[in-house]
N, CA, C and O of each residue as an XYZ file, in Angstrom:
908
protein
N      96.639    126.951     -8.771
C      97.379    125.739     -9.060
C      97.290    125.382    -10.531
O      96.793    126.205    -11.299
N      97.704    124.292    -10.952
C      97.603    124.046    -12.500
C      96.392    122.568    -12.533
O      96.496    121.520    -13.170
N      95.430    122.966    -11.701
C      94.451    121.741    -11.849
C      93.258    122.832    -12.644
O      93.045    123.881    -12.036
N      92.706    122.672    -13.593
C      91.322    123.680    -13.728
C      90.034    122.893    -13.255
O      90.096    121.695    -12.977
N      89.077    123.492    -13.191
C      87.748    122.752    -12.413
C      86.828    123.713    -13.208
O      87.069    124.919    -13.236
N      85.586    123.069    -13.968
C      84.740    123.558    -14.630
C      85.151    124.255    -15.869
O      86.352    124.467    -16.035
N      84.487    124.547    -16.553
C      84.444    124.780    -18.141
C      84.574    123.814    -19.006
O      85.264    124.048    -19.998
N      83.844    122.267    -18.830
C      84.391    121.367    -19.209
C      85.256    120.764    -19.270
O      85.493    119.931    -20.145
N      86.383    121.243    -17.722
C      87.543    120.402    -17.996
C      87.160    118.942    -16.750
O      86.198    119.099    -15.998
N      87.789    117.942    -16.684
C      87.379    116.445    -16.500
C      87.509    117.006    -14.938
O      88.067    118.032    -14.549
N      86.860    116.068    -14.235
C      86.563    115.799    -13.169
C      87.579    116.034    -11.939
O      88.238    115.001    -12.059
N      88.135    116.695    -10.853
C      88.979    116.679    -10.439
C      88.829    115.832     -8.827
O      87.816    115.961     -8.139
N      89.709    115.198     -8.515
C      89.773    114.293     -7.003
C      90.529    115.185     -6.057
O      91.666    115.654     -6.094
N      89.100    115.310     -4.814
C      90.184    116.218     -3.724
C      90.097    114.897     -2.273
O      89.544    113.847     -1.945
N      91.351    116.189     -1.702
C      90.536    115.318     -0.144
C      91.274    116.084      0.500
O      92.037    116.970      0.117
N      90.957    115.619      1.750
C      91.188    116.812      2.662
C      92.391    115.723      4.136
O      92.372    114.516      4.373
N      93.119    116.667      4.685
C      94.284    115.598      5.619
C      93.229    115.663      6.940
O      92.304    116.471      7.011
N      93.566    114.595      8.033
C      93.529    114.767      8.944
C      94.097    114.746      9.909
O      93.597    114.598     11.025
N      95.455    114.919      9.602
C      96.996    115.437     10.474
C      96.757    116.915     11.170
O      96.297    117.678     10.322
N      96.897    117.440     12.223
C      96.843    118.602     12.561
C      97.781    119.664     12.032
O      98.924    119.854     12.448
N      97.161    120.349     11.047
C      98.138    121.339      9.914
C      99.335    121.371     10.505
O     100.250    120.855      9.863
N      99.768    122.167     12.304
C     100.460    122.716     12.513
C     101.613    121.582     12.442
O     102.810    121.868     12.468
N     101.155    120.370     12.358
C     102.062    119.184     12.515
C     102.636    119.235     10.655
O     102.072    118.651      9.730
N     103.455    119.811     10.591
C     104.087    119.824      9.350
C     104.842    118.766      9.007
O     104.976    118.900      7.791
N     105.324    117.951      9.284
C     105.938    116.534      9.196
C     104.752    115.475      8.208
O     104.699    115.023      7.065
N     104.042    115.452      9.268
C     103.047    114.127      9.218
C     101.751    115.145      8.513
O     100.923    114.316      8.136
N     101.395    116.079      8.287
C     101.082    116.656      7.442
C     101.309    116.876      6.125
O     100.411    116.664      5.311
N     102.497    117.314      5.757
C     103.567    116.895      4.360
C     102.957    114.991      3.881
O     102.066    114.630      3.113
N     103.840    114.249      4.671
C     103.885    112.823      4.232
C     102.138    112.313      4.030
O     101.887    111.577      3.076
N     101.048    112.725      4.924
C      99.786    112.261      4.284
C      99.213    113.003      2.807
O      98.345    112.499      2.096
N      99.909    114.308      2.531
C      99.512    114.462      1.534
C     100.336    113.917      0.367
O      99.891    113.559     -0.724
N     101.565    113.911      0.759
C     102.716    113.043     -0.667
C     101.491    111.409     -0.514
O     101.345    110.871     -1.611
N     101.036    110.995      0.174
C     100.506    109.914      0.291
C      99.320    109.743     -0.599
O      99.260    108.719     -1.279
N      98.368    110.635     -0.671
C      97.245    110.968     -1.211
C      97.083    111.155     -2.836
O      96.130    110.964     -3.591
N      99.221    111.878     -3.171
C      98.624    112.244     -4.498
C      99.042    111.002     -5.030
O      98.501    110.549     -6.038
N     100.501    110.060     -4.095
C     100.228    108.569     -5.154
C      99.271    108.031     -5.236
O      99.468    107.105     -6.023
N      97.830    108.014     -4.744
C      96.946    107.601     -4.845
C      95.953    107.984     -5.769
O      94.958    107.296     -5.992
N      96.258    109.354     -6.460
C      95.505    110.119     -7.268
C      95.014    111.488     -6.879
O      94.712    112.402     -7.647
N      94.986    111.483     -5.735
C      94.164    112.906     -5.234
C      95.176    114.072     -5.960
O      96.384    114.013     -6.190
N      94.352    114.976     -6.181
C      94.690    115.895     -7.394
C      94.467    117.859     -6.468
O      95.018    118.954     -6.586
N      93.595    117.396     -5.817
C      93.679    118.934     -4.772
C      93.568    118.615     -3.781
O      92.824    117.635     -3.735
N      94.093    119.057     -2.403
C      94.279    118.781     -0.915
C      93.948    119.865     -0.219
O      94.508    120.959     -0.286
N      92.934    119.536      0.531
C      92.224    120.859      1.799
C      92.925    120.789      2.693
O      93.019    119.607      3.025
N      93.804    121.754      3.622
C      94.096    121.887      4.919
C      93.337    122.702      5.961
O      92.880    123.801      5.648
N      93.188    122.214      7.168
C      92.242    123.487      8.405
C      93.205    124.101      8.156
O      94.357    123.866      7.792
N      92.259    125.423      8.533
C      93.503    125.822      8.951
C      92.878    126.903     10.424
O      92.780    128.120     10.267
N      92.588    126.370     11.495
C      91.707    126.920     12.626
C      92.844    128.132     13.427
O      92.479    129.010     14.210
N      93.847    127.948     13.105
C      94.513    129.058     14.717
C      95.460    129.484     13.653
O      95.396    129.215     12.453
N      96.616    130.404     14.474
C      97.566    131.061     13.657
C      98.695    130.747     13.989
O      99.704    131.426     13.798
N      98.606    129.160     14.779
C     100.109    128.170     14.334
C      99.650    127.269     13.331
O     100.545    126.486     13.014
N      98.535    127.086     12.689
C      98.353    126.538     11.385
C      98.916    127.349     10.199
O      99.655    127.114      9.243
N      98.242    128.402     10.685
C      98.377    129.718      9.604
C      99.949    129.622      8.980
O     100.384    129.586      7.829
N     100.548    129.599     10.247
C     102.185    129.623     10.280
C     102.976    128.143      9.494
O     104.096    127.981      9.009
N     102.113    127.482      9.612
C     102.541    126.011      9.043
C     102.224    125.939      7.404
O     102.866    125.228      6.631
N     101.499    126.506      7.154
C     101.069    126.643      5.672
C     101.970    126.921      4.704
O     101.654    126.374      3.648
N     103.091    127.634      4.635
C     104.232    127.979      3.876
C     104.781    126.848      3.575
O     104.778    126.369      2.441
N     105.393    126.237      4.762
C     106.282    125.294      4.795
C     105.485    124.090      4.147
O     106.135    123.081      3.872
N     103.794    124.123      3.816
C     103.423    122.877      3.635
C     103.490    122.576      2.125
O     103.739    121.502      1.576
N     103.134    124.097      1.439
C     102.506    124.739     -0.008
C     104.312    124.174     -1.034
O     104.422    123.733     -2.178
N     105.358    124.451     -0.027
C     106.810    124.873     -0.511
C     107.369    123.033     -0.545
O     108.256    122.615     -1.289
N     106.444    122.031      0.630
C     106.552    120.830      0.309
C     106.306    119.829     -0.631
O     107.102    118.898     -0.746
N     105.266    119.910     -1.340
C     104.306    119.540     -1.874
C     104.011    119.522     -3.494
O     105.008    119.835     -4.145
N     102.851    119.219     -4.267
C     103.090    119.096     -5.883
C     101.826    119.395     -6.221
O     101.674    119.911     -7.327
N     100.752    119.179     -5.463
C      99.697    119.577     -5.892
C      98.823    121.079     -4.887
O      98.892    121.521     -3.740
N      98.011    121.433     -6.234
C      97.364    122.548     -4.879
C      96.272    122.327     -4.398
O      95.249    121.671     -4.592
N      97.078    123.592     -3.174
C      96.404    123.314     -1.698
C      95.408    124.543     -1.227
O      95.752    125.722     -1.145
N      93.948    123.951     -0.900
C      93.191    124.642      0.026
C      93.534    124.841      1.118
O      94.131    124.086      1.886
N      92.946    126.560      1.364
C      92.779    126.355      2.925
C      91.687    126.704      3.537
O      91.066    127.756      3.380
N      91.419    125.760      4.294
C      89.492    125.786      5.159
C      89.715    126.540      6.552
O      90.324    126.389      7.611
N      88.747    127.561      5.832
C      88.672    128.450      7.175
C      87.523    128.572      7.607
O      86.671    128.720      6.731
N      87.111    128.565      8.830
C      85.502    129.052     10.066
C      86.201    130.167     10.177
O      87.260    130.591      9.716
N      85.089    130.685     11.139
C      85.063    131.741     11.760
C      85.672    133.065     11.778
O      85.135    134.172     11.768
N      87.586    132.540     11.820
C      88.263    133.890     12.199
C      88.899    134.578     10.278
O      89.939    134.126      9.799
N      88.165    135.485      9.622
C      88.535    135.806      8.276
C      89.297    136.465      8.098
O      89.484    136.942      6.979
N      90.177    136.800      9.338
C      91.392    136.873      9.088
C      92.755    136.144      8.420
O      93.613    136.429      7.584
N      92.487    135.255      9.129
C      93.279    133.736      9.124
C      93.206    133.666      7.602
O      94.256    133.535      6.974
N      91.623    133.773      6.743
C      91.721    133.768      5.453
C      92.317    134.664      4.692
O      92.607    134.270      3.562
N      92.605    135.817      4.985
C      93.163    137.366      4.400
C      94.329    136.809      4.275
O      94.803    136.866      3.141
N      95.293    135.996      5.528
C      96.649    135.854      5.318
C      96.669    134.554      4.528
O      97.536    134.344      3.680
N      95.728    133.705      4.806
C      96.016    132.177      3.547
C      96.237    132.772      2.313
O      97.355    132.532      1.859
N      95.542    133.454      1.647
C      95.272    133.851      0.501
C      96.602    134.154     -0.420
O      96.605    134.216     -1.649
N      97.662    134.317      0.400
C      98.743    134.919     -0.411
C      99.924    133.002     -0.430
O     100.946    132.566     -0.961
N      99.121    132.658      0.276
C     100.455    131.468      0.559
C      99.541    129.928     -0.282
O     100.233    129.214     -1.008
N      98.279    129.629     -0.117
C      97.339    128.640     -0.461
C      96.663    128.931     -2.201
O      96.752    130.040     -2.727
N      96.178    128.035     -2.725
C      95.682    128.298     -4.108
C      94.448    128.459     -4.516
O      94.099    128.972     -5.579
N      93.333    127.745     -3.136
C      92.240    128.420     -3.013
C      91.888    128.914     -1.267
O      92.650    128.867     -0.302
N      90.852    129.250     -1.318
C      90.372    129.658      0.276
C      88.703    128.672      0.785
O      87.648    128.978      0.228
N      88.724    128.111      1.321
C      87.360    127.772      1.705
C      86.645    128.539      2.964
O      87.041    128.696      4.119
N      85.567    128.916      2.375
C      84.985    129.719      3.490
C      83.416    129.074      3.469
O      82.768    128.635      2.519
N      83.083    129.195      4.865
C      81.704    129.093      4.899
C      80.391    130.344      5.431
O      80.306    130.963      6.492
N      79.641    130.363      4.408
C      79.249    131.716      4.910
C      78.279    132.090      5.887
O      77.840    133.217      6.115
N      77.874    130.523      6.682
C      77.227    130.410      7.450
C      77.921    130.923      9.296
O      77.206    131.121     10.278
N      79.477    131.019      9.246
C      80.172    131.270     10.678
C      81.081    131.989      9.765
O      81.687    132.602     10.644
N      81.683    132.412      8.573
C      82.600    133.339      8.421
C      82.871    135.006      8.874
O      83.916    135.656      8.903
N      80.926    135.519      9.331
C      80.969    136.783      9.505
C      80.258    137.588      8.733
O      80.005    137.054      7.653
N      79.690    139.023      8.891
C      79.083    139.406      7.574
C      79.927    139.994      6.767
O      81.156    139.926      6.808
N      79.255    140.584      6.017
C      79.814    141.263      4.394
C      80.951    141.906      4.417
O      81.780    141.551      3.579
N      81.359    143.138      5.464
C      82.101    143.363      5.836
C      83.554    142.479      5.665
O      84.391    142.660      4.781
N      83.590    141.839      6.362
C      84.769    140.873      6.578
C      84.896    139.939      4.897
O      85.819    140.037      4.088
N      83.512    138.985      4.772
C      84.079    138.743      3.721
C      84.248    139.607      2.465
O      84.570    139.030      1.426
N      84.083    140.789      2.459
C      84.642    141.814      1.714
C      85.905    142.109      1.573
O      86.240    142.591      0.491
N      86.734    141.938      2.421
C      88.295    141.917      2.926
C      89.065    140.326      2.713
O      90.273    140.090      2.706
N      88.097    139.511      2.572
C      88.888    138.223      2.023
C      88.349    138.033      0.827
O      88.687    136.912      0.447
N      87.518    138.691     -0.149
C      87.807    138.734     -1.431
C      88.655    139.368     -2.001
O      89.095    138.989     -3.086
N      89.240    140.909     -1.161
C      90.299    141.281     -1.706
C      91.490    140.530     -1.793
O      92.314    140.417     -2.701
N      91.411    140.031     -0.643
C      92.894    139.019     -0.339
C      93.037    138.226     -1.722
O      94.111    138.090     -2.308
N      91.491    137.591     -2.277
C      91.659    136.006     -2.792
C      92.158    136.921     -4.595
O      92.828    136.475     -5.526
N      91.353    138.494     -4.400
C      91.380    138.918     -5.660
C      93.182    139.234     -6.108
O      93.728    138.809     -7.127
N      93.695    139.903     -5.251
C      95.379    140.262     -5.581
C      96.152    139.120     -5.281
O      97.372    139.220     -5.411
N      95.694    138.120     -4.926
C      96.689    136.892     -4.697
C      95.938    136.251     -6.272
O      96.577    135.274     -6.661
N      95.019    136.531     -6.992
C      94.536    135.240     -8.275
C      94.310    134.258     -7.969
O      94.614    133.246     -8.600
N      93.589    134.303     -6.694
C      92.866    132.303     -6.352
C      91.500    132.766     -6.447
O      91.062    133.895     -6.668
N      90.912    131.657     -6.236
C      89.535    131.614     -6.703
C      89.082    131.074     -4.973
O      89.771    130.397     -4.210
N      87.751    131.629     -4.746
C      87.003    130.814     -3.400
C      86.042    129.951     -3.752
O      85.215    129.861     -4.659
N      86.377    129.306     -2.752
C      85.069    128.148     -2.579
C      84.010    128.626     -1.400
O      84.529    129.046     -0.366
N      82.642    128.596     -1.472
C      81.756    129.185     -0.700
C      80.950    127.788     -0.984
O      80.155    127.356     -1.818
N      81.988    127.084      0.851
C      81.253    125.586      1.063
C      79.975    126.011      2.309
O      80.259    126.324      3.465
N      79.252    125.972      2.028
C      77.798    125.639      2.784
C      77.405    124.504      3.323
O      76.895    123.578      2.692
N      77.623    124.525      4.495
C      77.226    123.153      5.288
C      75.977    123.238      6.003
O      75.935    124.212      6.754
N      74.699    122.339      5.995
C      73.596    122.227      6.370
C      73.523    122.675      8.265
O      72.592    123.186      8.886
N      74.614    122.323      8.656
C      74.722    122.194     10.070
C      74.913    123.410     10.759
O      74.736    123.573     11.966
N      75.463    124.674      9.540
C      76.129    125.810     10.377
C      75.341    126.708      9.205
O      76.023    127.250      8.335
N      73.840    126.853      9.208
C      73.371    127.837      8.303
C      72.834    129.060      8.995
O      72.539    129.094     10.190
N      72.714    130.234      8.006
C      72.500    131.008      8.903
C      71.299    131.119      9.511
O      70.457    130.357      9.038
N      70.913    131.841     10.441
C      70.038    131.800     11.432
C      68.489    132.327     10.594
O      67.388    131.778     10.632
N      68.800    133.243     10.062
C      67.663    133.829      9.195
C      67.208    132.846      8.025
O      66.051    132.697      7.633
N      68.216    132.280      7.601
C      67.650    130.796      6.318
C      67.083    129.591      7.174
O      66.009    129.081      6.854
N      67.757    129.169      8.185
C      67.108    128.174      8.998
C      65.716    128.610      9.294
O      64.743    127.890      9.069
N      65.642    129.794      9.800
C      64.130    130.197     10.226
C      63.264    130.275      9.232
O      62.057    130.244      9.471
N      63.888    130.419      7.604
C      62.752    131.091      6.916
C      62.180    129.354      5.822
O      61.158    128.971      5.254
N      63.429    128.879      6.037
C      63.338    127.338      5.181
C      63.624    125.912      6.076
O      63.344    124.826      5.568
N      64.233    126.003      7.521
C      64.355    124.969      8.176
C      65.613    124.495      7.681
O      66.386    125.235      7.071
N      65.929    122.862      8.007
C      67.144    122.292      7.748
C      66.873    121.662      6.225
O      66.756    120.437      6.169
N      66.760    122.475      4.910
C      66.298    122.515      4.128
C      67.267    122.505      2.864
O      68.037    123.465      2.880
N      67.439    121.526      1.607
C      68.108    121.537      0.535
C      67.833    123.285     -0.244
O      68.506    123.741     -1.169
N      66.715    123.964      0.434
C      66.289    125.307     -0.133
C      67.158    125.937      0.141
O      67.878    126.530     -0.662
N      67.316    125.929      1.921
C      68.069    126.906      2.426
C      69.257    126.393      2.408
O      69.881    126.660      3.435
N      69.937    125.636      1.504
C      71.501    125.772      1.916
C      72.038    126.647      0.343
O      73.199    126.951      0.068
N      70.630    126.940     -0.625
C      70.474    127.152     -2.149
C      70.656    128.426     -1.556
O      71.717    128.888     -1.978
N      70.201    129.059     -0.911
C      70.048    130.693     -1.040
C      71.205    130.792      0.023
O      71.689    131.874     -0.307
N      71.853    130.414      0.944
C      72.672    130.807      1.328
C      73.802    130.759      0.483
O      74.741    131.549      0.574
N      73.727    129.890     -0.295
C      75.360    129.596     -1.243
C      74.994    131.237     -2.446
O      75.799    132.141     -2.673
N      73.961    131.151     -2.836
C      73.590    131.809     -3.907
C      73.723    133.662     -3.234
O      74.326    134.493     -3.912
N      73.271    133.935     -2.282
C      73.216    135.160     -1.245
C      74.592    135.322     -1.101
O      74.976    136.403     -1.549
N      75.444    134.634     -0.641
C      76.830    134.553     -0.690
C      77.765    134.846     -2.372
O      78.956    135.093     -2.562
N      76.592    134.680     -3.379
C      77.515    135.389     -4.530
C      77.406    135.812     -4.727
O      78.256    136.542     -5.238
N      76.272    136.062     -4.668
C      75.285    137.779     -5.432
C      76.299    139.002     -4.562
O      76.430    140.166     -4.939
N      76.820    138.514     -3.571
C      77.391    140.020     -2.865
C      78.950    139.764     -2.778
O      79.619    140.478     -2.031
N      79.561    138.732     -3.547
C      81.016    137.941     -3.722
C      81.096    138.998     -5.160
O      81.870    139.954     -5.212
N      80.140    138.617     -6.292
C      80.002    139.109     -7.317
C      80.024    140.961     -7.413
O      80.687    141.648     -8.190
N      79.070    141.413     -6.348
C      79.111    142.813     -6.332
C      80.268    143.297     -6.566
O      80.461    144.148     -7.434
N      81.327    142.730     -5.695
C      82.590    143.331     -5.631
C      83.581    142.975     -6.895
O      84.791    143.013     -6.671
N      83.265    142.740     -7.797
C      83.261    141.747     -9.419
C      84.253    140.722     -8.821
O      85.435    141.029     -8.665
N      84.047    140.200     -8.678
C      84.604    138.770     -8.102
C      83.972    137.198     -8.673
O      83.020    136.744     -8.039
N      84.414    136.538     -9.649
C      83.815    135.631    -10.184
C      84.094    134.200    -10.124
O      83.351    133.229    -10.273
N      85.417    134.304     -9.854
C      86.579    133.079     -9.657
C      85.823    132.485     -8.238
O      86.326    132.605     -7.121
N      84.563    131.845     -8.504
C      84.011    130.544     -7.591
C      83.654    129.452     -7.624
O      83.593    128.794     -8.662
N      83.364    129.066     -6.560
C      82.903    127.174     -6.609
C      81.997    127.246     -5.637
O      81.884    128.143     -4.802
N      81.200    126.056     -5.790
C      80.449    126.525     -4.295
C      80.554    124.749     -3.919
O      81.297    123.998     -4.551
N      79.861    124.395     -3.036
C      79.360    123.001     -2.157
C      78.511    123.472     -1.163
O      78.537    124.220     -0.186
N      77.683    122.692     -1.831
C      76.330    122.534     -0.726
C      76.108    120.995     -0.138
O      75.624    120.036     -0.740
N      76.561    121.049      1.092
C      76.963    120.128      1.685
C      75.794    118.943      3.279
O      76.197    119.297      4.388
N      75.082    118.251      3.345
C      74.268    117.515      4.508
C      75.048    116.287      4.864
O      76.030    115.980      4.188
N      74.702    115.639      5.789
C      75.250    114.792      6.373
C      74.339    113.225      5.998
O      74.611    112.142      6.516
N      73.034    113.508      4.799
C      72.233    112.583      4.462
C      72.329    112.781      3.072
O      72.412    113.951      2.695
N      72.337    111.709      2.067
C      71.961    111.369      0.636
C      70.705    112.488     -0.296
O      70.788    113.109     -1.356
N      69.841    112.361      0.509
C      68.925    113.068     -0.242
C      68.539    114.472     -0.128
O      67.802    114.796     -1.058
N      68.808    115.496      0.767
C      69.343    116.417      0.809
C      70.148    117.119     -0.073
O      69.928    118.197     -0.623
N      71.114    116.377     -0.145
C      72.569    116.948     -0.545
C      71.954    116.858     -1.965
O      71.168    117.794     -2.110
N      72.003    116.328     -2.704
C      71.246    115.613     -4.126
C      70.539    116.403     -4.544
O      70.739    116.916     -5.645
N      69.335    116.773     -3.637
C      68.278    117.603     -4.068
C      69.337    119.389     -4.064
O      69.398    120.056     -5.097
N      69.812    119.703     -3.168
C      70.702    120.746     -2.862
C      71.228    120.850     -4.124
O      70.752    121.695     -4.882
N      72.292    120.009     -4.552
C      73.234    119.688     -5.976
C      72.289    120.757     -7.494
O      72.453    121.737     -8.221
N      71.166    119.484     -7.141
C      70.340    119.975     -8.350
C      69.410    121.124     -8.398
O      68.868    121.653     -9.368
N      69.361    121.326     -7.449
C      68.929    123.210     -7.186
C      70.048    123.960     -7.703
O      69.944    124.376     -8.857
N      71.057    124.195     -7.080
C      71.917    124.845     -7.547
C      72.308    124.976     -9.045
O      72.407    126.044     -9.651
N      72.532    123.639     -9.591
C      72.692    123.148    -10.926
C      72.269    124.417    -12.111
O      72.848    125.016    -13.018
N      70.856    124.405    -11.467
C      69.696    124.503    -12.197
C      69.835    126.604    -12.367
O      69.311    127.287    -13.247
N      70.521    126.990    -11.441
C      70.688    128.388    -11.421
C      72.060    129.007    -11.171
O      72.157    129.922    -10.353
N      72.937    128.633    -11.717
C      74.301    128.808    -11.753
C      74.850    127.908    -12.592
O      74.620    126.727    -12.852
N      75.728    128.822    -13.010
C      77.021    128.292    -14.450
C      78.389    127.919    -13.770
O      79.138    127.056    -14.228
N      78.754    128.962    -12.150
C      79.968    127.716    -11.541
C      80.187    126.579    -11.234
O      79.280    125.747    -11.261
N      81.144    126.340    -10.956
C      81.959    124.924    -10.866
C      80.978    124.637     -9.348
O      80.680    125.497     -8.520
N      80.689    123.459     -9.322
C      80.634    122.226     -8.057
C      81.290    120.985     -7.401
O      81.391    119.782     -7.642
N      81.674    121.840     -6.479
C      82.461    120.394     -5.775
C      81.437    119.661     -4.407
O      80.891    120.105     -3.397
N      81.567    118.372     -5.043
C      80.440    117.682     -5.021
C      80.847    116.211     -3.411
O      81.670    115.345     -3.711
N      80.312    116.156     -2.174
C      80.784    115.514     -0.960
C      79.400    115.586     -0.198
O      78.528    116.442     -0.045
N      79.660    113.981      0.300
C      78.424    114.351      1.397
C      79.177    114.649      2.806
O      80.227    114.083      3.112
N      78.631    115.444      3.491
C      79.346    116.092      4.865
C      79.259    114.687      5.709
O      78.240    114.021      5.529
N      80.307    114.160      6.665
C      80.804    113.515      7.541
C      79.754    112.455      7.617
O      78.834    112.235      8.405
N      80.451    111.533      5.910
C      79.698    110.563      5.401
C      79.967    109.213      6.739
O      79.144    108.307      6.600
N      80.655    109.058      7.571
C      81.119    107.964      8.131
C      82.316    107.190      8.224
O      83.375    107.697      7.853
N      82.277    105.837      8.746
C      83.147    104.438      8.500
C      83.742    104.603      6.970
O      83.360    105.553      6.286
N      84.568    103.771      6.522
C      84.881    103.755      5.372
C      83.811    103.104      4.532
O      83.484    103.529      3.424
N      83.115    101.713      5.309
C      82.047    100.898      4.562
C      81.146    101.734      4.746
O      80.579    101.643      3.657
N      80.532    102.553      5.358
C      79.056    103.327      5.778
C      79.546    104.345      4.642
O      78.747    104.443      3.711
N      80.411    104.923      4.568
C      80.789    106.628      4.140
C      80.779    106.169      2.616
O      80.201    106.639      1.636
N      81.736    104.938      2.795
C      81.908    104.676      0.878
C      80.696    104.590     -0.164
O      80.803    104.839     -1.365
N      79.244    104.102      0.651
C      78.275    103.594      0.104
C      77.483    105.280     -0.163
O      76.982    105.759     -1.180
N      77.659    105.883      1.313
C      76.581    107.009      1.131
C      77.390    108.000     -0.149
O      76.713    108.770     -0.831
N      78.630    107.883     -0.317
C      79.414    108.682     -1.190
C      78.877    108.274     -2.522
O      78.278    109.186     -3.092
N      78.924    107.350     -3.049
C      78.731    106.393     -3.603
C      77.513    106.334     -4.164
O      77.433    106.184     -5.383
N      76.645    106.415     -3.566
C      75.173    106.696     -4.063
C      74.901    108.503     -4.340
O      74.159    108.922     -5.229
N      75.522    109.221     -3.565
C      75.188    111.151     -3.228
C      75.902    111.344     -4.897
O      75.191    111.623     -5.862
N      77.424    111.136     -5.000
C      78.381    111.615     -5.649
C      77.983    110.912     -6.811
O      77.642    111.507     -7.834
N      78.005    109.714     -6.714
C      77.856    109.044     -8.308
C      76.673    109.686     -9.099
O      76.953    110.213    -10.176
N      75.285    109.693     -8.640
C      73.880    110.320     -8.815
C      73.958    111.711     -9.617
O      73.479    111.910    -10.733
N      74.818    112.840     -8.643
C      75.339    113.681     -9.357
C      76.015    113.693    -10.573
O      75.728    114.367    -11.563
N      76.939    112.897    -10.436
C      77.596    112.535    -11.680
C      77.134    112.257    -13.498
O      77.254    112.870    -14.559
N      76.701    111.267    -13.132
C      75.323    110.666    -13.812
C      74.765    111.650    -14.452
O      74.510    111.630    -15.656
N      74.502    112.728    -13.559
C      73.563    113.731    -14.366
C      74.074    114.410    -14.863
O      73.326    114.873    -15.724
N      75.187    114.932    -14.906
C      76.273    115.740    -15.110
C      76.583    117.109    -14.545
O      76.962    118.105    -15.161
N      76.274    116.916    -12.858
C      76.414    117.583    -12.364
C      77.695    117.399    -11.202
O      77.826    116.417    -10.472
N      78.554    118.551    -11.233
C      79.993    118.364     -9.945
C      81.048    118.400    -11.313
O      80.881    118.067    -12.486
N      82.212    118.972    -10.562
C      83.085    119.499    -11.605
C      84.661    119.213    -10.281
O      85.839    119.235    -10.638
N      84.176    118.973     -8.810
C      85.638    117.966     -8.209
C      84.391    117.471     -7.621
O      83.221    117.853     -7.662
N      85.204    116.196     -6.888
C      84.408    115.768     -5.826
C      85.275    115.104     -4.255
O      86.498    115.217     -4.340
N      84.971    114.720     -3.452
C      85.565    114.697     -2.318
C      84.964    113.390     -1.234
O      83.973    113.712     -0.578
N      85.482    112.017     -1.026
C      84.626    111.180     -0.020
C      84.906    111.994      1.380
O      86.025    112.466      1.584
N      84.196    112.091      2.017
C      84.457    112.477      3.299
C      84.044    111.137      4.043
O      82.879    110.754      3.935
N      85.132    110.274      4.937
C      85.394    109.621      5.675
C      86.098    109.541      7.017
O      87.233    110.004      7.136
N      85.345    108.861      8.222
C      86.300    109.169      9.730
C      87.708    108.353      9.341
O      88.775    108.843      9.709
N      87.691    107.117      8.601
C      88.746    106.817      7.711
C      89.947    107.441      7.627
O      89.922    108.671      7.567
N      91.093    106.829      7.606
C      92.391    107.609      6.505
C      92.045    108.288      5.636
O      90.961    108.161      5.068
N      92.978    109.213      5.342
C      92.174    110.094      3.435
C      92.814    109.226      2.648
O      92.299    108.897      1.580
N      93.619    108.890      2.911
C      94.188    107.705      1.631
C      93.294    106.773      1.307
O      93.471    106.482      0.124
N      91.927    105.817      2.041
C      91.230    104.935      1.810
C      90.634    105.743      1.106
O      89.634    105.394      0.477
């Protein structure tokens, strides 16, 4: 897209819809909604392959660029890759190396860059065991996830290390910080209410900030994305 993120360029505002992709109508209109509001990059699920199918029509609607968040099936990501401007993957349910080996090619001949979002809730089984539900272990899974993103010379990343609590996430942030030169996009995972979510955002995101750490950032709210 024509937004840049990191290398010193200013801060970028995302958010993500909660229209069901395949609903292309009311999908379209919450994101025209979002960017009068400012939002500057927009995440779509994209879970099945009548989303998959909806994605053209959404990318061909629209003014700003669009993610697409994929679990599990990395297929689904192989085909985003040619139609979306980035890919979100998590490397905790995406699959092993294998597979995401085949959606770096995708992200590499299409020229998007991935995001390798790490969520506390879906880590892998071997980091949970070796660090628990741990700001450590969401560090080496994001970081394990580049070292073998990178093998394949693949550099165009972002990561998020993502909890569902303030101090976690924070401590997570500044681990990472501290051993990597990519971009951070910076959200606390399924912050709440708009008043509950705004505050924990608010305290997680700003903190970061402050320090000069996060390069987009994202409220996650059960909320409208427009609030």
């Amino acid at each position: 897209g024509n937004v840049k993120i990191g290398g010193g360029a200013p801060v970028s505002i995302q958010s993500m819809t909660s229209t069901l992709t395949r609903d292309v109508d009311k999908t379209i209109k919450q994101i025209n909604e979002l960017e009068e509001n400012g939002c500057e990059i927009v995440r779509v699920a994209v879970p099945d392959k009548e989303s998959l199918l909806s994605l053209k029509k959404i990318k061909n609607s629209i003014n700003i660029p669009l993610v697409a968040d994929i679990h599990y099936d990395y297929r689904l990501a192989i085909e985003a890759a040619s139609i979306a401007d980035k890919i979100r993957i998590n490397p905790g349910n995406i699959g092993g190396n294998e597979k995401v080996k085949e959606v770096v090619k995708a992200a590499k001949d299409n020229n998007i860059p991935i995001r390798v979002g790490v969520n506390l809730g879906s880590l892998e089984k071997d980091l949970e065991a070796k660090y628990g539900l741990t700001a450590e272990a969401m560090v080496e899974s994001a970081l394990r996830a580049a070292k073998f993103i990178e093998s394949l010379d693949f550099h165009d990343i972002i990561f998020s290390l993502k909890a569902s609590d303030v101090p976690r996430t924070i401590k997570a942030y500044r681990l990472i910080a501290d051993k990597t030169y990519y971009p951070l996009h910076l959200g606390i995972s399924e912050a709440g209410s708009f008043f509950s979510g705004s505050i924990k955002s608010a305290i997680g995101i700003g903190s970061l900030l402050l320090e000069g750490i996060g390069d987009t950032i994202r409220v996650s709210l059960s909320a409208d994305p427009v609030e």
